[in-house]
N, C-alpha and C positions, 0 to 999 in steps of 0.2 A: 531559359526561364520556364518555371513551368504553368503548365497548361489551367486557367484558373477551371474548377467545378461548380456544377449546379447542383449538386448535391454533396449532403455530407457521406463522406467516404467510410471504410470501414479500416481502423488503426488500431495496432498493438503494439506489445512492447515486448522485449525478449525480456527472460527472466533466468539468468545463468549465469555461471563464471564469463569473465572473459575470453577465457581457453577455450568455452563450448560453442560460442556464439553460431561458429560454423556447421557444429554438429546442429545445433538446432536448426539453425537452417533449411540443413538438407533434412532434417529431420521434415519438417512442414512442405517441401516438394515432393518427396516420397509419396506426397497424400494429393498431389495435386496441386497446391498453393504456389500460388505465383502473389511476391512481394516485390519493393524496393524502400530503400533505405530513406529515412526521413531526412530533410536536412538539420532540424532543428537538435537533434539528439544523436548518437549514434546508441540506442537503446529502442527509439521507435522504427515501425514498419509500418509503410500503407499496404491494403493488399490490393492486388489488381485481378487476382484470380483466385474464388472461392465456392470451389467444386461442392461442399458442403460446408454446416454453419461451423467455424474456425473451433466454438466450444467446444464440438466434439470431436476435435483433431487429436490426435497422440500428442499432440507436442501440449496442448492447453488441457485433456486429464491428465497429461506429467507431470502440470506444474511448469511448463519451459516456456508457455504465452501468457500473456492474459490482455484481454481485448479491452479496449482505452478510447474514449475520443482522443482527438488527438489535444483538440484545445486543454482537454483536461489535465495531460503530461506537463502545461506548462508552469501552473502555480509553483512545484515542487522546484522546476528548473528555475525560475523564478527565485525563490529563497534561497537555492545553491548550497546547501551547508556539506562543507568539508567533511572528507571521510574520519569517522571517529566523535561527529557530532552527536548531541543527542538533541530530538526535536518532537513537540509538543502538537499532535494534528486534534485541533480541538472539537473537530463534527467528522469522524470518518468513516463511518459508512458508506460503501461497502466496502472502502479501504483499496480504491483505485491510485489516490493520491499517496496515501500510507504506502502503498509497496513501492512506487517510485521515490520515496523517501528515503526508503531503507535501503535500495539499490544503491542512492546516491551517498548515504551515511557506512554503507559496507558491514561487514561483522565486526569490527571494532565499534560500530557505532550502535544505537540506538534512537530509538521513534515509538513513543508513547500512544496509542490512538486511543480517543476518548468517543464514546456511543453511547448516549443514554436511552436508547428504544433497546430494549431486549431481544426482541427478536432481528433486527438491524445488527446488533452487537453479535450476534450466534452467527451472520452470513457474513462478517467484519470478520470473527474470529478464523471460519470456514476459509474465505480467500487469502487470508493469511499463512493460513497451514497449507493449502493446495501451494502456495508460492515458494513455500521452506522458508522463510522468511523469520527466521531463526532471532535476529536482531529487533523483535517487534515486543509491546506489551501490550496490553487491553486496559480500559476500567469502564467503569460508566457512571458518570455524573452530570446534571444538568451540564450543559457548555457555560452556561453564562452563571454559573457558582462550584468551582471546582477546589476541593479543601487541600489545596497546593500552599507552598509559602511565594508572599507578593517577589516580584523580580527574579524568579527560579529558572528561567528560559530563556539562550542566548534566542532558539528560532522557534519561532513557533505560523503551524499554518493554520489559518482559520478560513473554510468553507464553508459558509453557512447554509441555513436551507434556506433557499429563495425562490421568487417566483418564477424562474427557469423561459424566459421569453427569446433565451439565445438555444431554446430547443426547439424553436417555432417550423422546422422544417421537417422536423421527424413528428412533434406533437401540433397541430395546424392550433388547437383551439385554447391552446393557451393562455394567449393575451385576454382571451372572453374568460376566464377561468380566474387570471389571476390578475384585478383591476379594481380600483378605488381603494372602497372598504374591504374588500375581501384579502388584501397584500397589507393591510395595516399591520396586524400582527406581527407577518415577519417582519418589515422593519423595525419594531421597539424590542422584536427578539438579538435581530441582526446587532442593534445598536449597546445592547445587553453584550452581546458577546464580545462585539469589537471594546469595550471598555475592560471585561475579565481578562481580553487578550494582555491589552493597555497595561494592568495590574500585575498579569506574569510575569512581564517580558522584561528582561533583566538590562540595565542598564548599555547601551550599547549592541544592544540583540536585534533583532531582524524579525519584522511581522508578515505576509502575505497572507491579505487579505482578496479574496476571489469569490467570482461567484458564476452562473450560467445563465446571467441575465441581462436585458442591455438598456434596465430600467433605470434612471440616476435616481431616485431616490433612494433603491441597494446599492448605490455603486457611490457615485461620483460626493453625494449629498454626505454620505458616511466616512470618506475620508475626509471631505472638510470638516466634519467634526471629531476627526480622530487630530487633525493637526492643529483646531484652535482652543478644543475645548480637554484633551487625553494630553497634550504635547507632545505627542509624535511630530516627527517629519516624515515625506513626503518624497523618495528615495528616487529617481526617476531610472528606469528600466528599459534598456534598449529592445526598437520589437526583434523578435525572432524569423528567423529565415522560413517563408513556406508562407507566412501567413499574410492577411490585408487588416490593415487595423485602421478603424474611425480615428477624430481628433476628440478625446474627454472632454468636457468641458473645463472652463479654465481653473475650477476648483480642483481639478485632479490633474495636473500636465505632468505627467513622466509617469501617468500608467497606461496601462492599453486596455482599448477595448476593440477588442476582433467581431468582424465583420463573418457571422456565421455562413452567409451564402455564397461570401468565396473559398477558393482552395478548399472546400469539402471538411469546414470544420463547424464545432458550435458557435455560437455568437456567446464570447468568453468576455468578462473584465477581471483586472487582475493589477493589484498595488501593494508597492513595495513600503513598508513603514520602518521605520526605526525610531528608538527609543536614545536622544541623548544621554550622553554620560552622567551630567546631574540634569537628573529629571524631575519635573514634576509633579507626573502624575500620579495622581491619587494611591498612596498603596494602601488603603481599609482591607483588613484580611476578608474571605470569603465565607457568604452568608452561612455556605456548608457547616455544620460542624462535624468535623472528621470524626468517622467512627474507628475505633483501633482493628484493626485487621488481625485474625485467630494467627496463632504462630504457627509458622512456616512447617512444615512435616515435610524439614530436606531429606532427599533419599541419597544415600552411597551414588557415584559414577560409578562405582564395581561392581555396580548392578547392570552395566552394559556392556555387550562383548565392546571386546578392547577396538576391532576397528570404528564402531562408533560412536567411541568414548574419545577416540583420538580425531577425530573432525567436530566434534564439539567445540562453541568460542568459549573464551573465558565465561563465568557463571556457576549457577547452582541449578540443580533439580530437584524440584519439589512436587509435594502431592495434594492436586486442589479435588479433597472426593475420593473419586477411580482416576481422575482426570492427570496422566505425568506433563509438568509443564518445565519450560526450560527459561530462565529468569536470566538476562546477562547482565555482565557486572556489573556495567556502565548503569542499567536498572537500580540493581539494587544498588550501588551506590551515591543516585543522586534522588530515589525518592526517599520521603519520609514514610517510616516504618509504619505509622497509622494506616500508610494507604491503603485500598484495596486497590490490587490490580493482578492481573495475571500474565503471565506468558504466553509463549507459543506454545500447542500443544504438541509434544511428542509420542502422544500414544495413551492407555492405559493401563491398569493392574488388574492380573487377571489371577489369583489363585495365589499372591505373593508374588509372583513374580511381571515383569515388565514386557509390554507388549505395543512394541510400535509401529506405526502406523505402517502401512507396506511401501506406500510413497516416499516418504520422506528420506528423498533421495540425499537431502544435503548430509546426511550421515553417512553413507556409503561413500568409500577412496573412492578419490577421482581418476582412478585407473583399475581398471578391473582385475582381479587379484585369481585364486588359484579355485576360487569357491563359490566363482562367477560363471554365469553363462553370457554371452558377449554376442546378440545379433544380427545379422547382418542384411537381415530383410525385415517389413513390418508385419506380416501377416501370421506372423507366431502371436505377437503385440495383440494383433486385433483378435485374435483367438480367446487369449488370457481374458481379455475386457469383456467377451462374452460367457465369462464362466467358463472355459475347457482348459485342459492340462498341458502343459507342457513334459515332457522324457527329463529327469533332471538327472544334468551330467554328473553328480558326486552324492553318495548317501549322504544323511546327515536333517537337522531340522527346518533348513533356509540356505537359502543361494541368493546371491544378487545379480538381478537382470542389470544388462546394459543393452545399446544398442549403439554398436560402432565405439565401443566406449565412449558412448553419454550413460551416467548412472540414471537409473530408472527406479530401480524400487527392490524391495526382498520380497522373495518365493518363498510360500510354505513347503516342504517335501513331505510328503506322504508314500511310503512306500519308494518306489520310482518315478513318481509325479511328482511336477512341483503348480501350485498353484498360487494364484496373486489373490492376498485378503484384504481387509479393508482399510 
């Protein structure tokens, strides 16, 4: 069993094929990093050993980590939607819960993230793209008035913002911070949203609702009102391996709420809702009124060489701007055409022609081809990150780095150097 903490720990998740798992791995020892594998997931890692801070590890600017509480992993495992789903994250910034979404939903699937703070939506978009995370969309609209059609969403996760009292061990002043009148608000926002959820969520669909607090009147208090007055039920959730969970009170029995000072995690609540088959709740359309979205300016796929046209998922390529985004089907074919929403970004247009991101590994074969440089140590890696050159093994405009054959990104060549752009 293990050993409970006094502190919360430091947790991530891998972010890669299955086939890489390993490569990433050893990827993040290379550098020092000493992990062990979560029980809860085989996707999370705790670290035990962190020579420096994890974000500036090769493996998290690749794009192969991204650092997570761990309580936080669980809402999406929570929901569980089958690969090929598409699902509705209705507060996601910064889009920690969104990429384990989209892990869990696959390149056949799809995960919509909604962020209405603009600049929260640009650092949504940002962690999306460092992740490749190909399968994602954006938009931004109030959470609790989104101009969607009522019952469109088999799953949808709602994180709202809340008064965060299950962060009381990294943030001490909290509870002084966020008490009485000063948490009114969120709750009539919370409760705003849990009803827009109510109104999406398509007959039969599946709600997770969560938060990072271990207040009931965000927690416990809002599902009793999602189940007598929304009609929802009341789904009950087995706890997860790793963790120590309170008893909710008897208005919420089958969800958890985690005990943040043990096993080194936040103090998390976290409830599973579903929507009967004939429901009754309320479907009034949303207050929004949809504004039509400018038409599409799809570009050609034979505007991109052929190997990264051929790791592309089903979808289209369009142009929002300078900005090339990648739209998948499952996207485009279950929103309504009014909407505004975007993609993940691929890159930009630079003089007519397409310019993508150097990262954006998911495009590169998963096996490194004849036009590849393939390395076998990091300290080329750490060189390129400091601005210096790499000898590129083939004339030509770009190369693609690996390392051990893990794809890593494409090289500008200049002359006999090849250099990593932006």
């Amino acid at each position: 069993m293990r050993k409970p903490s006094t502190h919360v720990s430091r947790s991530f998740r891998l972010v890669c094929r299955p086939e890489h798992s390993f490569l990433v791995e050893d990827f993040l020892r290379e550098q020092g990093f000493a992990f062990e594998m979560e029980d809860f997931s085989p996707l999370a890692r705790k670290l035990l050993e962190e020579p420096f801070p994890l974000g500036a590890s090769l493996s998290s600017v690749f794009g192969y980590s991204y650092i997570q509480d761990r309580s936080s992993m669980l809402p999406p495992l929570a929901l569980s939607p089958p690969p090929g789903a598409a699902v509705l994250d209705m507060c996601a910034s910064p889009g920690s819960k969104t990429g384990l979404l989209a892990q869990l939903v696959g390149e056949k699937g799809f995960v919509l993230a909604n962020e209405p703070n603009p600049k929260r939506l640009a650092t949504l978009r940002q962690n999306l793209l460092r992740q490749n995370l190909l399968q994602t969309g954006t938009c931004s609209f109030p959470g609790e008035r989104i101009p969607m059609p009522s019952a469109s969403w088999k799953y949808i996760q709602l994180d709202p913002p809340c008064s965060g009292w299950g962060t009381e061990e990294k943030h001490p002043n909290v509870r002084k911070l966020w008490k009485d009148d000063n948490v009114r608000p969120l709750i009539r926002l919370q409760r705003q949203l849990l009803q827009e959820a109510a109104r999406l969520l398509a007959p039969g669909g599946r709600l997770v609702y969560s938060t990072c607090t271990t207040n009931p009147e965000e927690n416990e208090e809002h599902v009793r009102f999602a189940v007598e007055k929304l009609g929802l039920t009341l789904l009950p959730l087995q706890p997860f391996a790793g963790f120590s969970f309170d008893n909710p009170t008897p208005n919420a029995e089958g969800s958890l709420l985690i005990r943040g000072h043990i096993f080194g995690a936040q103090g998390f609540f976290i409830a599973l809702l579903g929507k009967p088959t004939r429901s009754e709740t309320p479907q009034t359309p949303s207050a929004v009124t949809p504004v039509r979205a400018p038409s599409l300016h799809l570009l050609s796929p034979g505007m991109l060489e052929d190997d990264a046209r051929a790791q592309l998922p089903p979808g289209e390529i369009a142009l929002f701007g300078e900005r090339i985004c990648f739209l998948p089907k499952v996207g485009l074919e279950r929103l309504p055409p009014e909407l505004r929403w975007q993609g993940c970004i691929l890159g930009k247009m630079h003089g007519g022609r397409m310019r993508l991101f150097s990262r954006l590994h998911r495009l590169l074969s998963p096996v490194p081809g004849k036009d590849s440089l393939n390395l076998d140590t990091i300290t080329p890696l750490v060189d390129l990150l400091a601005g210096r050159s790499l000898e590129a093994p083939l004339p030509g405009k770009q190369v693609f780095l690996y390392w051990r054959g893990l794809p890593l990104a494409r090289l500008s060549v200049r002359g006999s150097r090849a250099l990593l752009g932006p």
